[in-house]
Residue frames as a rotation matrix with the C-alpha (Angstrom) as fourth column:
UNK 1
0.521 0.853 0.022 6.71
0.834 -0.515 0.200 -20.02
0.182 -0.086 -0.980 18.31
UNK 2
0.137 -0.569 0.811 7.74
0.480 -0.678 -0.557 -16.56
0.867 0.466 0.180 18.24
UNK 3
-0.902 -0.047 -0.429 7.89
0.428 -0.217 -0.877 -14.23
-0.051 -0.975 0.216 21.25
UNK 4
-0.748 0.654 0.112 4.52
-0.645 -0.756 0.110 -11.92
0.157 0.010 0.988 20.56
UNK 5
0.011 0.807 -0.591 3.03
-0.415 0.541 0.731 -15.43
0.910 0.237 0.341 19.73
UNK 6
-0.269 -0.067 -0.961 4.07
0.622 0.749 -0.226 -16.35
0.735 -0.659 -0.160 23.23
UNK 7
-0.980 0.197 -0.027 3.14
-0.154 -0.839 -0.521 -13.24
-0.125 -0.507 0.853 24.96
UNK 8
-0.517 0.784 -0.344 -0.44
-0.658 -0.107 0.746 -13.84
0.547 0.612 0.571 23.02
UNK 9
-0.389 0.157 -0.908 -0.75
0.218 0.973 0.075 -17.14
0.895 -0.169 -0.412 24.70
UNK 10
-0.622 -0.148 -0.768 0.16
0.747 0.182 -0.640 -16.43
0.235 -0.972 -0.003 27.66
UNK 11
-0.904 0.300 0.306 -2.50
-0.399 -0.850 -0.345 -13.47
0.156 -0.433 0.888 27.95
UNK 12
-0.040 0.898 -0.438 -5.38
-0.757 0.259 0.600 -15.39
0.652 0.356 0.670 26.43
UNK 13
-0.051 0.078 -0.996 -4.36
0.162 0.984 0.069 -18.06
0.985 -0.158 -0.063 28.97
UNK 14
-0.965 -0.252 -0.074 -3.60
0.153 -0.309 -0.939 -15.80
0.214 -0.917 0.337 31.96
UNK 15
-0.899 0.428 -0.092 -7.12
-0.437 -0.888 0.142 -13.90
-0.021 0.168 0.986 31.25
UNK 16
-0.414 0.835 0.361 -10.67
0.176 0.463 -0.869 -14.89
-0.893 -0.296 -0.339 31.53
UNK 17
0.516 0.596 0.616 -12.05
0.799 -0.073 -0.597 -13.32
-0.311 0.800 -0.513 29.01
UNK 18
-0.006 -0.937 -0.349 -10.08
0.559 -0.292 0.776 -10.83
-0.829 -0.190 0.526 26.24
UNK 19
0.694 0.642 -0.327 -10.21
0.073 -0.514 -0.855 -8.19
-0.716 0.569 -0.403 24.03
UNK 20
-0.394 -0.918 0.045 -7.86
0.696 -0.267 0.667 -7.59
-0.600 0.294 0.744 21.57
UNK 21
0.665 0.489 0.565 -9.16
0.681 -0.708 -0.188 -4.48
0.308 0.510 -0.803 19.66
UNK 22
-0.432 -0.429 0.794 -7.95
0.498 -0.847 -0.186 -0.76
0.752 0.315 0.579 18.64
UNK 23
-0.380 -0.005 0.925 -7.81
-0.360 -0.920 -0.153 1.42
0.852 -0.391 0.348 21.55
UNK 24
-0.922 0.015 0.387 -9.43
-0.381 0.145 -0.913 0.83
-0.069 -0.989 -0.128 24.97
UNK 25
-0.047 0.996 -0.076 -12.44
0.950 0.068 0.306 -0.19
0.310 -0.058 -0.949 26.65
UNK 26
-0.229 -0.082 -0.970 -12.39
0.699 -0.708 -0.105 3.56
-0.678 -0.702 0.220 27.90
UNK 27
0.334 0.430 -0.839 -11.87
-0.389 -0.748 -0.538 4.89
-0.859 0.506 -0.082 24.28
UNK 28
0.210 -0.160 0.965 -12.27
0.501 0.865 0.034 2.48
-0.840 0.476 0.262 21.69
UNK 29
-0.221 -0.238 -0.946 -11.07
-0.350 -0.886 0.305 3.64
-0.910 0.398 0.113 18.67
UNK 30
-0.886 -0.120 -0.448 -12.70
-0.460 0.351 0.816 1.98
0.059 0.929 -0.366 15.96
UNK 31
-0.062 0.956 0.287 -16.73
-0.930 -0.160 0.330 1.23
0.361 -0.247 0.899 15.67
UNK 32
0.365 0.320 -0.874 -16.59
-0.243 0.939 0.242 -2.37
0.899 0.125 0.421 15.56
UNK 33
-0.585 -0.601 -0.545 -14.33
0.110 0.607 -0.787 -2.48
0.804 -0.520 -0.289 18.56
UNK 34
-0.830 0.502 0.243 -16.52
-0.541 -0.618 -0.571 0.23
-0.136 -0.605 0.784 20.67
UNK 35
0.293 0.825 -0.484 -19.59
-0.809 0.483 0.334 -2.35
0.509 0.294 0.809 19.32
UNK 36
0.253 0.061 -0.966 -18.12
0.107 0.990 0.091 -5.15
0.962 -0.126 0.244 21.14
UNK 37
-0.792 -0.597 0.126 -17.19
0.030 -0.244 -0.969 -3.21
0.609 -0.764 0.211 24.21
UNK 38
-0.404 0.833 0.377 -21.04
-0.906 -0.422 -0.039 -2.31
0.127 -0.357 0.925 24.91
UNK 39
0.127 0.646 -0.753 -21.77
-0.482 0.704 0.522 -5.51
0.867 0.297 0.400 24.33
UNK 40
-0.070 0.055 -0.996 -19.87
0.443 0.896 0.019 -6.96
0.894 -0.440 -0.087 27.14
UNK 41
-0.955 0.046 0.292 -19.98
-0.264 -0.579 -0.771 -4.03
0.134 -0.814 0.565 29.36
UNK 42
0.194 0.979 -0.055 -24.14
-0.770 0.187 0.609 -4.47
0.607 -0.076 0.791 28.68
UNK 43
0.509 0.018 -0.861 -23.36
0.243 0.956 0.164 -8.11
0.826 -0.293 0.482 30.32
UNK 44
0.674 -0.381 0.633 -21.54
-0.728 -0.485 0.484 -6.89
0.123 -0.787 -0.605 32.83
UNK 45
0.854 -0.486 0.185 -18.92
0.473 0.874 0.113 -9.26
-0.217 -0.009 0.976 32.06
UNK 46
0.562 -0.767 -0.310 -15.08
-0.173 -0.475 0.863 -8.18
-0.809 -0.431 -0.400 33.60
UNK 47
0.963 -0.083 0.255 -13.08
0.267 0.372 -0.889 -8.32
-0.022 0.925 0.381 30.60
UNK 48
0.128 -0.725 -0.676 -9.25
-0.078 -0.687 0.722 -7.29
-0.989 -0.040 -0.145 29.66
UNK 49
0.921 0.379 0.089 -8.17
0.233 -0.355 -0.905 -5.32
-0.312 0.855 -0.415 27.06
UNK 50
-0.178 -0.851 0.493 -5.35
0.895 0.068 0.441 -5.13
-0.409 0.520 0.750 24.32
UNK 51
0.690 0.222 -0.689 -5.02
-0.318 -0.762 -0.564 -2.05
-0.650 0.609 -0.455 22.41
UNK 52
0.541 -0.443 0.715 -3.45
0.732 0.666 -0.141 -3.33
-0.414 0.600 0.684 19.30
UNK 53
0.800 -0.047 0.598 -2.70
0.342 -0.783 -0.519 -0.18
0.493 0.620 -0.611 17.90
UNK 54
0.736 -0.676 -0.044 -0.03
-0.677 -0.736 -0.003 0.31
-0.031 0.032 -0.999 20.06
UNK 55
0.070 -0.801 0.595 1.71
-0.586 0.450 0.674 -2.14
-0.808 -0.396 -0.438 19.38
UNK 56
-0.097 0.271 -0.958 2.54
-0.929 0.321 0.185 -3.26
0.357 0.908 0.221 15.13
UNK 57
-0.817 -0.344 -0.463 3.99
-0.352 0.933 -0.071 -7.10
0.456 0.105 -0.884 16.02
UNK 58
-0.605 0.753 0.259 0.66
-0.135 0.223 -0.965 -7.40
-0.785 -0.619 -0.034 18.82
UNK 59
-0.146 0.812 -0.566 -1.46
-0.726 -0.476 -0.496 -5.94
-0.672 0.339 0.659 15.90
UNK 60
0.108 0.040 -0.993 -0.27
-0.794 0.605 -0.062 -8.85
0.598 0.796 0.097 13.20
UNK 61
-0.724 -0.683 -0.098 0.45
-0.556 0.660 -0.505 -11.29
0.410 -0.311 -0.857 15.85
UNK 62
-0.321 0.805 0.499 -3.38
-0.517 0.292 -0.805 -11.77
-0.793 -0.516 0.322 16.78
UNK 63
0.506 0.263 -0.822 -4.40
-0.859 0.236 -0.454 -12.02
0.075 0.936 0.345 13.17
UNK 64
-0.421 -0.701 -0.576 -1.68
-0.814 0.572 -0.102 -14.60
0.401 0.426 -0.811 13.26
UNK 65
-0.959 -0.160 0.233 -2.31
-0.276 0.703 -0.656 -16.65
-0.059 -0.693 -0.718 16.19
UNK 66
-0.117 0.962 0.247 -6.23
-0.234 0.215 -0.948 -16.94
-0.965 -0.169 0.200 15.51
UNK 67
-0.939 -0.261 0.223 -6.38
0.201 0.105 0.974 -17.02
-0.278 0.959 -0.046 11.78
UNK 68
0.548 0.782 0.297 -8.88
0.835 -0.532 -0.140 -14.42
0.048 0.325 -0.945 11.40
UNK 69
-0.144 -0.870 0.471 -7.96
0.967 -0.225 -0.121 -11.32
0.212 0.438 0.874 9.60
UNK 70
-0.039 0.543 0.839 -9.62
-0.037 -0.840 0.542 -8.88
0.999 -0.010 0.053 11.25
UNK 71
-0.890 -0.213 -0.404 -9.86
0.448 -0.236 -0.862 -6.87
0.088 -0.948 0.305 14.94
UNK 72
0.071 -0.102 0.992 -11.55
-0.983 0.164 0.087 -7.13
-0.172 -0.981 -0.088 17.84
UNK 73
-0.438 -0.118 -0.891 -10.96
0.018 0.990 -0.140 -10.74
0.899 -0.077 -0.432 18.81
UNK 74
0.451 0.715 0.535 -12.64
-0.624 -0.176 0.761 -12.27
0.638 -0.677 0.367 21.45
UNK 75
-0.401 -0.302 -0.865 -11.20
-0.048 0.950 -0.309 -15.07
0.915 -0.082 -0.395 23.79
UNK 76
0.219 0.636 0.740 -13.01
-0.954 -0.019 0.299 -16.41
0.205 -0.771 0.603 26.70
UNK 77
0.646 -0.174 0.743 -11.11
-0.427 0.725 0.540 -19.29
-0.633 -0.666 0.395 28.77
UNK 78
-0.098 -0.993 -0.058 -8.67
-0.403 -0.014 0.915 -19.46
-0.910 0.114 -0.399 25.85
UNK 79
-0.375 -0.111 0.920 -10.50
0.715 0.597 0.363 -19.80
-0.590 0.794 -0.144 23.36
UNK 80
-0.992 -0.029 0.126 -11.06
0.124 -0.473 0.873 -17.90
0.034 0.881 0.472 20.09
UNK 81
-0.341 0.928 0.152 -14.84
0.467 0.308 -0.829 -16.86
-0.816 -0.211 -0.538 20.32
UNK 82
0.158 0.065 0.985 -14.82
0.955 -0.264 -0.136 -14.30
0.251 0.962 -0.103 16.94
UNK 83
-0.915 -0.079 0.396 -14.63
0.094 -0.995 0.018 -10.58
0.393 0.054 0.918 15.76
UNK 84
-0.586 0.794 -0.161 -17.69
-0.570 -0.545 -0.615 -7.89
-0.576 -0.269 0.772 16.27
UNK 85
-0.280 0.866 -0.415 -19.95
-0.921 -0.121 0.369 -9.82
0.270 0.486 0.832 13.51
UNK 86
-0.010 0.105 -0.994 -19.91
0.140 0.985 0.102 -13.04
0.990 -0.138 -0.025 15.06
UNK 87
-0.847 0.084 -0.524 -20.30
0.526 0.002 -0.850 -11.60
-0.070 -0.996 -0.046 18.43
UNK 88
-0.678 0.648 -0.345 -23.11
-0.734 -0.614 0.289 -9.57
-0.025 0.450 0.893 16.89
UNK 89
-0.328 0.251 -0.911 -24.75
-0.069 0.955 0.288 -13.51
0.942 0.157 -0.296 15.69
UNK 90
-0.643 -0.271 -0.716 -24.22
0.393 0.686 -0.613 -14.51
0.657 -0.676 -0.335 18.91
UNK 91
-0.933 0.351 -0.073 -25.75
-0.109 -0.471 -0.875 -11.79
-0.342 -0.809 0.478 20.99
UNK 92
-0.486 0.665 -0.568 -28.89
-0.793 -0.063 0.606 -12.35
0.367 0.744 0.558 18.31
UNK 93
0.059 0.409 -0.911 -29.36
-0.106 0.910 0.402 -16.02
0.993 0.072 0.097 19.16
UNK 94
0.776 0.618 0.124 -28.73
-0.402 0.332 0.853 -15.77
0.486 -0.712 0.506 22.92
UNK 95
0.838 -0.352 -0.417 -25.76
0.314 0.936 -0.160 -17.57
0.446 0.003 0.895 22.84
UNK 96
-0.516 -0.783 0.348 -23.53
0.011 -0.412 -0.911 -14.92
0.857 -0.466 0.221 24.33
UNK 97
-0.063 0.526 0.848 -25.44
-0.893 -0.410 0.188 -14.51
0.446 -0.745 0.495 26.96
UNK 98
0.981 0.050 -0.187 -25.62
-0.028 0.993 0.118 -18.39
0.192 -0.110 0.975 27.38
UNK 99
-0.056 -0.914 -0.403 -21.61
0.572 0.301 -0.763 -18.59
0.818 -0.273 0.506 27.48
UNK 100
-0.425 -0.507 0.749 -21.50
-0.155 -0.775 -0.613 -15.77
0.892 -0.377 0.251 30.07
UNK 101
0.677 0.680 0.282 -23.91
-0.645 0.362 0.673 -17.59
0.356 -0.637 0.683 32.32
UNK 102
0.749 -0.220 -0.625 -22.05
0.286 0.958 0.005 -20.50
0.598 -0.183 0.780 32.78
């Protein structure tokens, strides 16, 4: 495993729940991320954020380590939960809201 991919780990493992997305939860820089910030801010669910963007090897090293090509990522207790349209799904059916209960 590389080092970013161990740096990756270890966040998604350190962290409750995780963003990886372009720019902040303060000032997201990219709709889809700023769409999944509201979503968990709406939940009031504590979250940390990555800002991929500053960082290239972070930015290809998520894509890597999840094998999904595409930013925000979610993780929640270490695990891969999806981008914005599959947290989108989710908030539809309830089912975020159902993990965040628990």
């Amino acid at each position: 495993m590389t080092d970013i991919q161990d740096e990756i780990k270890k966040i998604v493992t350190d962290n409750k729940v995780v963003l990886f997305m372009k720019g902040s939860s303060t000032f997201p820089q990219c709709g889809f991320s700023g769409f999944v910030v509201q979503v968990l801010q709406n939940l009031n669910v504590d979250f940390t954020d990555i800002n991929v963007l500053e960082n290239p090897d972070m930015r290809q090293g998520i894509k890597d380590f999840s094998n999904w090509p595409t930013i925000p990522q979610l993780y929640v207790k270490g695990e891969f939960i999806g981008g914005a349209d599959i947290i989108k799904e989710m908030m539809q059916e309830n089912e975020l809201q159902d993990l965040f209960s628990k």
